[in-house]
N, CA, C and O of each residue as an XYZ file, in Angstrom:
620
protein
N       1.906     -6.049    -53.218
C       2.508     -4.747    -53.086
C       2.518     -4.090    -54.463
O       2.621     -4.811    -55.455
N       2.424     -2.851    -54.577
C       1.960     -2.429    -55.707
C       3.383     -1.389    -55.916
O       4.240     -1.008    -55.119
N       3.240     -1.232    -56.877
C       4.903      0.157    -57.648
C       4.465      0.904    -57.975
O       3.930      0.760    -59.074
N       4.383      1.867    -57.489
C       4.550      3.503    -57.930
C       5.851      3.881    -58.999
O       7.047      3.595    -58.931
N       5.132      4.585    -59.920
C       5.744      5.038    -60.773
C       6.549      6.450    -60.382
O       5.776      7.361    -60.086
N       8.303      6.864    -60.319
C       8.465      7.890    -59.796
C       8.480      8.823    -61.390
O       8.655      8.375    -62.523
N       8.260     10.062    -61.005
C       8.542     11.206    -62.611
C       9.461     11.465    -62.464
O       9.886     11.946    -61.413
N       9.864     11.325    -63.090
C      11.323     12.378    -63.615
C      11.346     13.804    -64.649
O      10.374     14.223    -65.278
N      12.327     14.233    -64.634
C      12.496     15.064    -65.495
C      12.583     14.312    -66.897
O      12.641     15.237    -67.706
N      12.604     13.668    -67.275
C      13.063     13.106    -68.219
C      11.546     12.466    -68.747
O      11.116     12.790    -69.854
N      10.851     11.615    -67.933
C       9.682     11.608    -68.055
C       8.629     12.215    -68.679
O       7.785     11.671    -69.391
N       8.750     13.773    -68.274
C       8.257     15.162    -68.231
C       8.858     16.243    -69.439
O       8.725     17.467    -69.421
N       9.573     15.407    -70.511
C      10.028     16.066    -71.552
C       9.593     16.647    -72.283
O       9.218     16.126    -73.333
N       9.440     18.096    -72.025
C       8.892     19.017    -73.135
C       9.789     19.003    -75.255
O      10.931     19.316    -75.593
N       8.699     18.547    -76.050
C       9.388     17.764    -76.881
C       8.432     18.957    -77.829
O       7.796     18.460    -78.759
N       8.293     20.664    -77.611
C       7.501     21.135    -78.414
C       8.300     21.889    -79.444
O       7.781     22.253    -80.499
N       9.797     22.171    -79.089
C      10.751     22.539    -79.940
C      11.778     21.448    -81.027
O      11.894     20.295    -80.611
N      12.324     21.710    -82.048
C      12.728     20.770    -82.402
C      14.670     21.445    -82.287
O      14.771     22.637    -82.577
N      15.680     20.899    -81.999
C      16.620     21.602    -81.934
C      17.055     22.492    -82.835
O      17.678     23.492    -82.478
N      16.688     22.147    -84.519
C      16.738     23.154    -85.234
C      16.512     24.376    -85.079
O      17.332     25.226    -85.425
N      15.042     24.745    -84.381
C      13.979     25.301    -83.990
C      14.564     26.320    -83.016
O      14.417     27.534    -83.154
N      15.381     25.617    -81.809
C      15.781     26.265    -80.935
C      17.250     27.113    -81.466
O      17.477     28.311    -81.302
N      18.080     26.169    -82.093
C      19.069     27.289    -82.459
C      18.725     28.657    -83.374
O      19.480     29.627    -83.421
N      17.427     28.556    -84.104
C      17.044     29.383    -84.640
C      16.417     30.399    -84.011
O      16.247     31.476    -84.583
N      16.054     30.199    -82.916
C      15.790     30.683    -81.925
C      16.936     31.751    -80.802
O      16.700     32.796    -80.195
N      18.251     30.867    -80.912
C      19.396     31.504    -80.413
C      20.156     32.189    -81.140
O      21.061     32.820    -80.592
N      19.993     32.244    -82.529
C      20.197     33.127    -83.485
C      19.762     34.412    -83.593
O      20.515     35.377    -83.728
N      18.444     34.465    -83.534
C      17.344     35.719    -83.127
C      18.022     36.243    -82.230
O      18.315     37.417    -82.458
N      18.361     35.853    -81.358
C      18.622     36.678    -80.059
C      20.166     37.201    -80.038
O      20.521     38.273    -79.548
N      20.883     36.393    -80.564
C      22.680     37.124    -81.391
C      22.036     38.257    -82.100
O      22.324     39.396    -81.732
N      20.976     38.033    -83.333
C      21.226     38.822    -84.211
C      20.408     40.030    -83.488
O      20.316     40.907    -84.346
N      19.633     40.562    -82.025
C      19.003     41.246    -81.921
C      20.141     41.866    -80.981
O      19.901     43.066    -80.847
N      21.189     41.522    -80.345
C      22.301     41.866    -79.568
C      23.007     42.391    -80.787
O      23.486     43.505    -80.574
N      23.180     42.015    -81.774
C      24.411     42.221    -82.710
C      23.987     43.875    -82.897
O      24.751     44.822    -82.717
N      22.495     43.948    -83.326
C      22.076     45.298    -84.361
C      21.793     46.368    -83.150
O      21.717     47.550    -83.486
N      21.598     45.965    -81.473
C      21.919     47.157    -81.135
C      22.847     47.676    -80.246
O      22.658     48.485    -79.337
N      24.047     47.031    -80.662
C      25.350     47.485    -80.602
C      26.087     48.262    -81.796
O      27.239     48.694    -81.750
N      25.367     48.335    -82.668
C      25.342     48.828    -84.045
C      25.256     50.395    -83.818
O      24.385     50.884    -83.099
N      25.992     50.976    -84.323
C      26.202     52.656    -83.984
C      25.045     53.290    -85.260
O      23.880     52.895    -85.292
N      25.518     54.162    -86.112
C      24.651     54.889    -86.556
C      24.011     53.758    -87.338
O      24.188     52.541    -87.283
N      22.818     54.894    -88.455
C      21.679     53.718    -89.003
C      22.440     53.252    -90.431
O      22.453     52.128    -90.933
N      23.031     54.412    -90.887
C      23.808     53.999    -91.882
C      24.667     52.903    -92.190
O      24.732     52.264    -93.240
N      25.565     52.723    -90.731
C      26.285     51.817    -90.605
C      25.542     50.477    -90.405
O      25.987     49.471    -90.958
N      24.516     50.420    -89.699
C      23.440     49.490    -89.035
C      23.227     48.991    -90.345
O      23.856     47.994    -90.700
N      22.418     49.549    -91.122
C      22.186     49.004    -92.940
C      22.987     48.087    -93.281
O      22.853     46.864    -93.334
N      24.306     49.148    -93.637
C      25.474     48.183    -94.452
C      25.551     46.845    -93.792
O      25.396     45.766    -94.364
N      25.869     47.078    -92.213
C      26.237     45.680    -91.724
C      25.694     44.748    -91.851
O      26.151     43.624    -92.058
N      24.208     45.217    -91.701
C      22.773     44.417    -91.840
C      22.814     43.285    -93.114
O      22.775     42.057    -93.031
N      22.900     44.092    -94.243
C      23.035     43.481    -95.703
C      24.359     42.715    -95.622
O      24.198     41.512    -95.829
N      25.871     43.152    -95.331
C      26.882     42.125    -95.311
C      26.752     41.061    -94.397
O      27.566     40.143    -94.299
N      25.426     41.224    -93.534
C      25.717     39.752    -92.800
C      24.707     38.813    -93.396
O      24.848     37.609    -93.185
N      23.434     39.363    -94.313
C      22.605     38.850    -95.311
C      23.071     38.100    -95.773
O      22.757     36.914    -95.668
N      24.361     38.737    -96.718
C      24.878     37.863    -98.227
C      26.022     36.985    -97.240
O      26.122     35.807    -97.583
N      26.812     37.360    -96.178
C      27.158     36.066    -96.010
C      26.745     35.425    -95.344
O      27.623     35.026    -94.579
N      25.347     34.819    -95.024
C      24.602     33.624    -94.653
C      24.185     33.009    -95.676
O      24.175     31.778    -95.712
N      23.687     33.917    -96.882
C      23.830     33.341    -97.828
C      24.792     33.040    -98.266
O      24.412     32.153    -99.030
N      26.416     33.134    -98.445
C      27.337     32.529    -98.627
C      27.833     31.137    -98.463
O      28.434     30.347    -99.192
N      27.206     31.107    -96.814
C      27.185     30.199    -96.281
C      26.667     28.895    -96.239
O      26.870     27.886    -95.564
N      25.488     29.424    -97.735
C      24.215     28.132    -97.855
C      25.054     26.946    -98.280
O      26.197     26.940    -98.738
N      24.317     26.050    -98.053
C      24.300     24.875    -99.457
C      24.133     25.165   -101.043
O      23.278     25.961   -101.432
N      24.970     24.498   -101.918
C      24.996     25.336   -103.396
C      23.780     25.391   -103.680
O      23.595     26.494   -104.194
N      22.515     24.623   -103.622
C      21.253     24.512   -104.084
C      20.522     25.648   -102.983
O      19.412     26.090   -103.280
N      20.997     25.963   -102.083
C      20.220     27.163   -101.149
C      21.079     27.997   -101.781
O      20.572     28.324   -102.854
N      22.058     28.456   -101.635
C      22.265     29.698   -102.187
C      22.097     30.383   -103.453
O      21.907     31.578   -103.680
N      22.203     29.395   -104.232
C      21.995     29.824   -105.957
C      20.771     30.641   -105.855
O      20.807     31.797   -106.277
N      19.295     29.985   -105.148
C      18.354     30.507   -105.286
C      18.167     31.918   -104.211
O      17.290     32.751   -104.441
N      19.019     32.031   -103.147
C      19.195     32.853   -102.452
C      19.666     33.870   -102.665
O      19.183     34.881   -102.156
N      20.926     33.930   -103.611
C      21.548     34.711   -104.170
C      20.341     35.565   -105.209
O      20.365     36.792   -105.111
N      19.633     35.144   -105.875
C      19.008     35.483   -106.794
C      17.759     36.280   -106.475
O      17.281     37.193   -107.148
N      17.188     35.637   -105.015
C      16.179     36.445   -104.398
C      16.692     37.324   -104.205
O      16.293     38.310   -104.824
N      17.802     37.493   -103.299
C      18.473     38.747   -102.771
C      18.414     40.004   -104.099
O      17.901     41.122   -104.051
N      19.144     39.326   -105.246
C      19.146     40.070   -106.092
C      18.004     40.916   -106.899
O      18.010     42.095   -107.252
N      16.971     39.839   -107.076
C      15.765     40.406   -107.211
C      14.787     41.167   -106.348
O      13.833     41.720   -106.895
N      14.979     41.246   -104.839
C      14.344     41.795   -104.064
C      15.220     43.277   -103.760
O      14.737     43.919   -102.828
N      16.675     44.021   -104.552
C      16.975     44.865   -104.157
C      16.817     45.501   -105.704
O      17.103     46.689   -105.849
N      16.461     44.885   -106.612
C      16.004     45.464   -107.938
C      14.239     46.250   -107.504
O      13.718     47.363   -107.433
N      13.946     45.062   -107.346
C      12.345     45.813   -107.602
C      11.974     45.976   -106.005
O      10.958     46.530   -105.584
N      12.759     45.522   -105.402
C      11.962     46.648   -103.799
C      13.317     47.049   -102.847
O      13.759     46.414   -101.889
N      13.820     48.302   -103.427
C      15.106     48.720   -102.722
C      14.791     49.554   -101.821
O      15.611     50.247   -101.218
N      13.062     49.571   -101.569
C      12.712     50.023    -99.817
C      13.306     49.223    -98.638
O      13.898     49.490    -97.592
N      12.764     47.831    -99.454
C      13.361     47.024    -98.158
C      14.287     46.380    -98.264
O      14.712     45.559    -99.077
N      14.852     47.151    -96.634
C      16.403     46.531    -95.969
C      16.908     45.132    -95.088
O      16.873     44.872    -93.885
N      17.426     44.316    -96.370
C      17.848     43.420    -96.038
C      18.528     42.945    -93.939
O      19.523     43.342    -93.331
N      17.682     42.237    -93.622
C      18.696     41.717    -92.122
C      18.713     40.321    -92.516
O      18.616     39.766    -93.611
N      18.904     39.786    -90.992
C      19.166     38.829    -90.429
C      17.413     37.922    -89.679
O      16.959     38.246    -88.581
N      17.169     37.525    -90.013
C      15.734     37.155    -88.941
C      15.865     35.657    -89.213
O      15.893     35.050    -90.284
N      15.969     35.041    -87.409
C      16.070     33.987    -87.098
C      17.142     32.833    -88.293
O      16.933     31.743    -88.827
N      18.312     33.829    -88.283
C      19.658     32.823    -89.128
C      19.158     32.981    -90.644
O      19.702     32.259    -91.479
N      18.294     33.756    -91.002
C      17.276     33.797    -92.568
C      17.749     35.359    -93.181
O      18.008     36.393    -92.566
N      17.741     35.013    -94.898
C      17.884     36.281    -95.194
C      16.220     36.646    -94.858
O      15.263     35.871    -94.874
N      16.254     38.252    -94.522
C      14.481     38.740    -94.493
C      14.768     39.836    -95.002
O      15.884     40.037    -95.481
N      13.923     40.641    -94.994
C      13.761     41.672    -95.998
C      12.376     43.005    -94.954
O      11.150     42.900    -94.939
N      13.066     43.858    -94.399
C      12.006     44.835    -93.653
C      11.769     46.022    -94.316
O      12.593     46.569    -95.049
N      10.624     46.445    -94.066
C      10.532     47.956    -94.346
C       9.859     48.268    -93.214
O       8.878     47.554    -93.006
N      10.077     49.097    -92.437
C       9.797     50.512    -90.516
C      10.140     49.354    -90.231
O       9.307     48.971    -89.410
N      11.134     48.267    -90.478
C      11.641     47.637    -89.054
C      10.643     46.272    -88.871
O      10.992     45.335    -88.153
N       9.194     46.286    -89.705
C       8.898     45.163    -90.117
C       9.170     44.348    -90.965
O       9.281     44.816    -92.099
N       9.412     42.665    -90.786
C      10.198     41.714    -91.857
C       8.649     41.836    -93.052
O       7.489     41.837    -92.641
N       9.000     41.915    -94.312
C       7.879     41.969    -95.113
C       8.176     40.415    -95.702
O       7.134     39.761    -95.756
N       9.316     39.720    -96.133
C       9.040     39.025    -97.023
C      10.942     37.864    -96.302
O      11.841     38.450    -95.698
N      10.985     36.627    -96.566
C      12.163     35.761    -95.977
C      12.543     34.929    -96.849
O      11.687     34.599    -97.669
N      13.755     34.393    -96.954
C      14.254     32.969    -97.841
C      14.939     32.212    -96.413
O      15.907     32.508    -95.711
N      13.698     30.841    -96.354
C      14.038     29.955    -95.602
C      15.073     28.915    -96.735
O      14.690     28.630    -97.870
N      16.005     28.593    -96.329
C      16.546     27.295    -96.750
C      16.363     26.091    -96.356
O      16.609     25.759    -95.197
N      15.881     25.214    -97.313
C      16.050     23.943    -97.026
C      16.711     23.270    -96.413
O      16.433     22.086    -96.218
N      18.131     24.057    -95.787
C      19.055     23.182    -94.999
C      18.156     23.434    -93.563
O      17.769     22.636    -92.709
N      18.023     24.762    -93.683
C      17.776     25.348    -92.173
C      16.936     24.475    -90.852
O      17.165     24.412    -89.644
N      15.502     23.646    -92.041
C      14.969     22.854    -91.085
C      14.784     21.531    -91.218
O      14.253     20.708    -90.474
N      15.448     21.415    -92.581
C      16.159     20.038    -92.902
C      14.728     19.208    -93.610
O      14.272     18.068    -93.518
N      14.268     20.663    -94.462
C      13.234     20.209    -95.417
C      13.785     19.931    -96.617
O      14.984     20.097    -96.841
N      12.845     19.436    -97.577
C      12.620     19.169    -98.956
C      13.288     20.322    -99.695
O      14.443     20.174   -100.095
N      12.408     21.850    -99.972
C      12.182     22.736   -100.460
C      12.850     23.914    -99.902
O      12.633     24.159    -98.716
N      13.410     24.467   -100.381
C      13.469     26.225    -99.827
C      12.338     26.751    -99.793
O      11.520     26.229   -100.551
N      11.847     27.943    -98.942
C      10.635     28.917    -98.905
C      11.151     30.138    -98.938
O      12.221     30.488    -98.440
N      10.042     31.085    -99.795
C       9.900     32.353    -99.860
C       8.748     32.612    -99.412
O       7.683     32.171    -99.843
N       8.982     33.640    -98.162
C       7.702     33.737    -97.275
C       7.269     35.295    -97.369
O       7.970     36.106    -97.974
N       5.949     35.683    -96.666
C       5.817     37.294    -96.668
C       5.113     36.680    -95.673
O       4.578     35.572    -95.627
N       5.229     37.902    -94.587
C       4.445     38.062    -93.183
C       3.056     38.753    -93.234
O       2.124     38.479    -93.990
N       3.094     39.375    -92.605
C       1.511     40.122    -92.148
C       2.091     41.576    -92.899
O       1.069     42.068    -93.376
N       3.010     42.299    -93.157
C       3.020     43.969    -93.598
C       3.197     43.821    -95.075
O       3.201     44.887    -95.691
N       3.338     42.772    -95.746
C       3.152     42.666    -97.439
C       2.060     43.231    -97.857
O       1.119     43.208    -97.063
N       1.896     43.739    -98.880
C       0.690     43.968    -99.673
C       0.279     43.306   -100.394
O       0.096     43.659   -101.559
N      -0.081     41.801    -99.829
C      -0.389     40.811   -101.057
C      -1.534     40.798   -100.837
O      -2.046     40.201   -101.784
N      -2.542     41.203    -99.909
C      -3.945     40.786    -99.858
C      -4.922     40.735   -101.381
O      -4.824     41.489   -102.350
N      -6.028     39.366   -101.140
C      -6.605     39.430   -102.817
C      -7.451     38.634   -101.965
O      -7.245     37.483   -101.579
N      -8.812     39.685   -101.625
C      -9.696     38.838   -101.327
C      -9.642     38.518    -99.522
O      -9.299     39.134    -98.513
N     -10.163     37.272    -99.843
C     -10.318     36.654    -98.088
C      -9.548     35.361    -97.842
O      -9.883     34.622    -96.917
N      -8.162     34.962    -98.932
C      -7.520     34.204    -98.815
C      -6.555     34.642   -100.142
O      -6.883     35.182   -101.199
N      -5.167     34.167    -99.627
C      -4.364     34.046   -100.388
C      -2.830     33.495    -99.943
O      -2.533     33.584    -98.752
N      -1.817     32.902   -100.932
C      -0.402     32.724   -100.401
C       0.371     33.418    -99.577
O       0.645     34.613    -99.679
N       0.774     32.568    -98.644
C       2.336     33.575    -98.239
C       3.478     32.638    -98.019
O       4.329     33.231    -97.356
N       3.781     31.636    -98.253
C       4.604     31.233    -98.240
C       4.740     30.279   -100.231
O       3.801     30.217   -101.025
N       5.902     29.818   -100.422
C       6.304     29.659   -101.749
C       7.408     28.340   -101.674
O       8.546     28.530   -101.244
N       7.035     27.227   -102.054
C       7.873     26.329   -102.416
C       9.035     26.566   -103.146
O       8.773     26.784   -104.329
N      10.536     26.614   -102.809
C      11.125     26.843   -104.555
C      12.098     25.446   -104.731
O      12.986     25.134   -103.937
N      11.875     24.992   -105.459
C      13.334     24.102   -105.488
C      14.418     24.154   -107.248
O      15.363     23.456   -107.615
N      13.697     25.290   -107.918
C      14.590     25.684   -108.317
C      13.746     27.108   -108.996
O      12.531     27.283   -108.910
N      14.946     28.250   -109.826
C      14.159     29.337   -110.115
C      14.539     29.019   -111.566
O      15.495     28.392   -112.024
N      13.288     29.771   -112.276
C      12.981     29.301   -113.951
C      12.570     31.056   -114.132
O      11.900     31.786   -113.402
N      13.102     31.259   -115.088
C      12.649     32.833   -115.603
C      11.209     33.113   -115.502
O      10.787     34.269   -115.515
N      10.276     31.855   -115.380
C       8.863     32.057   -115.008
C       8.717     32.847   -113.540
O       8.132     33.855   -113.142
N       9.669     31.716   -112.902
C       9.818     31.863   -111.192
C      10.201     32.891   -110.744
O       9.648     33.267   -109.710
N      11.560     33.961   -111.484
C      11.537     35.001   -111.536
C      10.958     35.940   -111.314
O      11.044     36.712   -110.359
N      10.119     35.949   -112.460
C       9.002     37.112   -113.469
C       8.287     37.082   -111.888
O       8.286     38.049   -111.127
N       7.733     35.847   -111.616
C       6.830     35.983   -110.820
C       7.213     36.511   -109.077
O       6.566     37.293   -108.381
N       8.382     35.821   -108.761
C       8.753     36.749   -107.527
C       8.906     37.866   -108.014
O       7.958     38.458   -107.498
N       9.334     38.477   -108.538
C       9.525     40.181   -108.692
C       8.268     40.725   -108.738
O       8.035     41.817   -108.219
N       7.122     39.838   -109.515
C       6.080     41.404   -109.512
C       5.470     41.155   -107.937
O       4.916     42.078   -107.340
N       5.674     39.508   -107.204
C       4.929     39.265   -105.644
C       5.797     40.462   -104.864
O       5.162     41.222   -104.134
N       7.361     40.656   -105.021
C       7.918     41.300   -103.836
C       7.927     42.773   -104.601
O       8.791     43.446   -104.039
N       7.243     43.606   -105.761
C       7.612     44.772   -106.026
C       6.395     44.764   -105.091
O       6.481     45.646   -104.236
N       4.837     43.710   -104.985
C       3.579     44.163   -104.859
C       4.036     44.093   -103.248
O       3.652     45.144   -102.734
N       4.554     43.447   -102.490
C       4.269     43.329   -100.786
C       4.773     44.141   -100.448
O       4.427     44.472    -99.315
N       6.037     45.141   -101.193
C       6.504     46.213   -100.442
C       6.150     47.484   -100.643
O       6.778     48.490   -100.314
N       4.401     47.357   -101.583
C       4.470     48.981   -101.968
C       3.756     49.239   -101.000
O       3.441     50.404   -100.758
């Protein structure tokens, strides 16, 4: 007599998200409920940016130090773009596209923090180049150099 194997759900476990993944995921969707319950644009802004700096508040001291500092440097040399919320991350938009993000190292329970730019940056050079950025700590080199990457992705 032979056994058939029955499936289960459990069996059948879709294993393509990681839970990190997904709350970051349920974040997106707070923060896309949050902004349009948001009355005028003015107000929409401000709120936008106070809920920025306190997620960054919220970091780990080694995420925020460097978070704090992006923030700071990305409203020096590109005060086009308006700080939100994207997927629990500070990001950084201009027309409502994210141009440039500070992932934290806590967030997916990596090594490194990242500084990312999407598809509306102006970093193109050629037929290849960076968009994402290791940091695990910032050096006045590291600086120099994010400021002239995020003055260049947002012009």
């Amino acid at each position: 007599m032979s056994e058939t194997k029955k499936s289960t759900a459990a069996d059948n476990k879709f294993d393509g998200f990681t839970d990190d993944e997904r709350a970051a995921m349920k974040e997106h969707a707070q923060e896309l409920k949050k902004a349009a319950r948001r009355s005028s644009s003015a107000s929409k802004a401000a709120d936008a940016e106070r809920d920025v700096v306190e997620k960054i508040a919220e970091m780990a001291e080694a995420d925020r130090v460097i978070a704090e500092r992006i923030h700071a440097i990305i409203k020096a040399e590109a005060p086009s773009l308006a700080p939100k919320l994207w997927y629990g991350q500070p990001a950084y938009a201009k027309d409502g596209k994210i141009v440039c993000f500070f992932q934290p190292a806590q967030k997916f329970k990596t090594r490194y923090a990242t500084l990312g730019f999407n598809d509306p940056a102006n970093l193109d050079d050629g037929t290849m180049w960076p968009t994402a950025f290791a940091l695990t700590e910032l050096t006045a080199d590291n600086e120099a150099r994010i400021s002239a990457l995020v003055k260049r992705a947002a012009s």
